[in-house]
N, CA, C and O of each residue as an XYZ file, in Angstrom:
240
protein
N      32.612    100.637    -57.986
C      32.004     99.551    -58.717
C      32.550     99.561    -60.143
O      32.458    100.562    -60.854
N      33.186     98.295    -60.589
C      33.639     98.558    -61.789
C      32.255     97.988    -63.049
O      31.116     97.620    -62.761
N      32.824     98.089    -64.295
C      32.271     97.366    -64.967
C      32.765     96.243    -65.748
O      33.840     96.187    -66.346
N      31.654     95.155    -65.657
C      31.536     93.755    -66.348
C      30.534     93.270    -67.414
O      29.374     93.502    -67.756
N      31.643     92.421    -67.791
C      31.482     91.715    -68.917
C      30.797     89.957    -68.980
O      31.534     89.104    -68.486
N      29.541     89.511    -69.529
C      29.591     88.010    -69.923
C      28.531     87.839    -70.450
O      27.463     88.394    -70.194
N      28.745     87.123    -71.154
C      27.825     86.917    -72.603
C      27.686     85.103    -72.196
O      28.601     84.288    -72.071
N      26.595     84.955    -72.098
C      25.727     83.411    -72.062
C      25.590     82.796    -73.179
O      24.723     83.359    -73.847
N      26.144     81.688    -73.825
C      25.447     81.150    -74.952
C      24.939     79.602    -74.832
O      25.785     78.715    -74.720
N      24.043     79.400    -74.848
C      23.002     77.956    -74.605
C      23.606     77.248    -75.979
O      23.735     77.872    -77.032
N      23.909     76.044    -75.833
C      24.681     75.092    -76.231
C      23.724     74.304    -76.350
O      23.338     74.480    -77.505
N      22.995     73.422    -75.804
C      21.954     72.611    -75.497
C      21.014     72.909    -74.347
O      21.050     73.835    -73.538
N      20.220     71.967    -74.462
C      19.127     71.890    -73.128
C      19.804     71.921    -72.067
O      20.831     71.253    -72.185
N      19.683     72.416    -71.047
C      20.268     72.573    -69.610
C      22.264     72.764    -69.861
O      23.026     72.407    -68.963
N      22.671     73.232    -70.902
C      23.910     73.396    -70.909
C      24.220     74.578    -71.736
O      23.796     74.584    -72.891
N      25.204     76.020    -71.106
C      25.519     76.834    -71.624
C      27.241     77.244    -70.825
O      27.841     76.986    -69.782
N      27.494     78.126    -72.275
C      28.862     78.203    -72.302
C      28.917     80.114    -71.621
O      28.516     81.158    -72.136
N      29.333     79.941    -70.816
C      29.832     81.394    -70.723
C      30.824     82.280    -70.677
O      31.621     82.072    -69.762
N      31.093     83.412    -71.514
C      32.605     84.087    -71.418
C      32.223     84.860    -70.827
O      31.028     85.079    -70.629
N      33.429     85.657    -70.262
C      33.832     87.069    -69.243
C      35.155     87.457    -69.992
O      35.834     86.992    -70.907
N      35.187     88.661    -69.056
C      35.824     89.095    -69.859
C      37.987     88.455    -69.491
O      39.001     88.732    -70.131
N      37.785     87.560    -68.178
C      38.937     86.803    -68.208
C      39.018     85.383    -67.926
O      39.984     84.706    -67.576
N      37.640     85.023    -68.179
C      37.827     83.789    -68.456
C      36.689     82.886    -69.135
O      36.223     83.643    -69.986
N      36.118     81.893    -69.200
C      35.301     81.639    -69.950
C      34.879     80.267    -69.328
O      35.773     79.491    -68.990
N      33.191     79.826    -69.109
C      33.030     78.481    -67.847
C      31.986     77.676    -68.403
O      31.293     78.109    -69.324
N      31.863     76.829    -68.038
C      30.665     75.356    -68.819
C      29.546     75.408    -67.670
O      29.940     74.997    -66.579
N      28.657     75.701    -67.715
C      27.136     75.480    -66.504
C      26.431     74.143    -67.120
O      26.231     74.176    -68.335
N      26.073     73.087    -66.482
C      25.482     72.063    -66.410
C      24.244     71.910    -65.811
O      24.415     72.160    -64.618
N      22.822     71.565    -66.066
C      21.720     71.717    -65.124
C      20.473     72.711    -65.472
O      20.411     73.644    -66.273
N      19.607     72.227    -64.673
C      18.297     72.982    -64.690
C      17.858     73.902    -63.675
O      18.669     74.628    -63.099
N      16.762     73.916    -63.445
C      16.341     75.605    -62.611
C      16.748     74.934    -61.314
O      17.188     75.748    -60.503
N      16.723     73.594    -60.863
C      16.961     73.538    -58.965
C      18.528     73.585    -58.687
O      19.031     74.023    -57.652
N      19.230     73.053    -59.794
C      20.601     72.041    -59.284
C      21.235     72.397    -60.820
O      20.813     72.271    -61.970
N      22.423     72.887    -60.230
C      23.341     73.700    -61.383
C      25.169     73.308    -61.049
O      25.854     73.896    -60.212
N      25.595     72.290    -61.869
C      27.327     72.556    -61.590
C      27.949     73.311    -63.142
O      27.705     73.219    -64.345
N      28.878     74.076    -62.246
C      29.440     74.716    -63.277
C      31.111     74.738    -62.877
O      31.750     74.626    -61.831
N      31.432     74.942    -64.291
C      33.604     75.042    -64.294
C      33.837     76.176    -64.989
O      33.023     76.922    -65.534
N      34.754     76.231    -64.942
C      35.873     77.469    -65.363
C      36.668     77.496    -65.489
O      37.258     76.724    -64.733
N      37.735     78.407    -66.595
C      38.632     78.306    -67.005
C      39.949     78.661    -66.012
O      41.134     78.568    -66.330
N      39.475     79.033    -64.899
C      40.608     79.697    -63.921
C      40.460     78.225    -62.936
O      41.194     78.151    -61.950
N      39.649     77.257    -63.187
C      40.017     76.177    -62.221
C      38.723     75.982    -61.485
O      38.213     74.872    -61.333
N      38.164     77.207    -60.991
C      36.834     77.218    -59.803
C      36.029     76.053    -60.688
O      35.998     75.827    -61.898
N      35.313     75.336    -59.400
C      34.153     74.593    -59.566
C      33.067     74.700    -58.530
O      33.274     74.724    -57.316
N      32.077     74.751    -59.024
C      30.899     75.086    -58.180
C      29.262     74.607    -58.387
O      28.670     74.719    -59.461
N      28.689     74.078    -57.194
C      27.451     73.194    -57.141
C      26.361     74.291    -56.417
O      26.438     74.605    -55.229
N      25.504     74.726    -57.202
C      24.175     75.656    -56.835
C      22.810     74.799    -56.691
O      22.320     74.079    -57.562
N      22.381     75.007    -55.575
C      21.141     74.514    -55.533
C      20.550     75.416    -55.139
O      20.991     76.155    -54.259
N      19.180     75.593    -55.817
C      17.789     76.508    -55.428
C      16.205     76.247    -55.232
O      15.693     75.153    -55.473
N      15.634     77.139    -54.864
C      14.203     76.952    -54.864
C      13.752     77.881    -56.256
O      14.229     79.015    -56.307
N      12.955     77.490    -57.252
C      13.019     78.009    -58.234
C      11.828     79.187    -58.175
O      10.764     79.008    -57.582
N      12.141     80.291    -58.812
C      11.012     81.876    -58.149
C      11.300     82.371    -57.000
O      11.179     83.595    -57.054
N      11.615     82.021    -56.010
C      11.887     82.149    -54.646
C      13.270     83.134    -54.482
O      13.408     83.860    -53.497
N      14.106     83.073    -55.397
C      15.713     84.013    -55.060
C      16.423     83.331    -54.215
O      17.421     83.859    -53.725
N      16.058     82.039    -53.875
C      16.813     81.759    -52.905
C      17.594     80.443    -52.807
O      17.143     79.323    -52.567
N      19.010     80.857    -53.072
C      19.839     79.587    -53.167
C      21.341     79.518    -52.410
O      21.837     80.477    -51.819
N      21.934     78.260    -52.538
C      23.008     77.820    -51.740
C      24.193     77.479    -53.183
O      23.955     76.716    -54.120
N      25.409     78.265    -52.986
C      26.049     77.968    -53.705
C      27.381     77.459    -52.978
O      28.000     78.239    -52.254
N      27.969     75.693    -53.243
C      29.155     75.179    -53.045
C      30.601     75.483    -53.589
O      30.824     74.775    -54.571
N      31.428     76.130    -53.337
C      32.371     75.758    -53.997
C      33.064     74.666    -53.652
O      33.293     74.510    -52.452
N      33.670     73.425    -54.855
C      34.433     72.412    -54.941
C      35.566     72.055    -55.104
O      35.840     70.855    -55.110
């Protein structure tokens, strides 16, 4: 198991910026329904039940 890096920073209401340590991604959304990008290209659509742990994540 290695170790990682990412630091969250909230930008606005339902929008935060996040770095790692090789790349850095935009999250869009609230607690049910979340799209997010990245600097390596990935895009991805999360939907959840909120408290529950339990969600479906798309990649696009």
């Amino acid at each position: 198991m290695g170790l990682r890096f990412r630091k969250s920073i909230k930008i606005a209401p339902g929008v935060r910026l996040n770095v790692g340590k090789k790349s850095m991604g935009l999250s869009v959304g609230g607690k049910g329904l979340r799209y997010s990008v990245n600097t390596n290209g990935q895009r991805r659509a999360t939907a959840g039940i909120p408290g529950t742990g339990i969600y479906y994540i798309q990649t696009l």
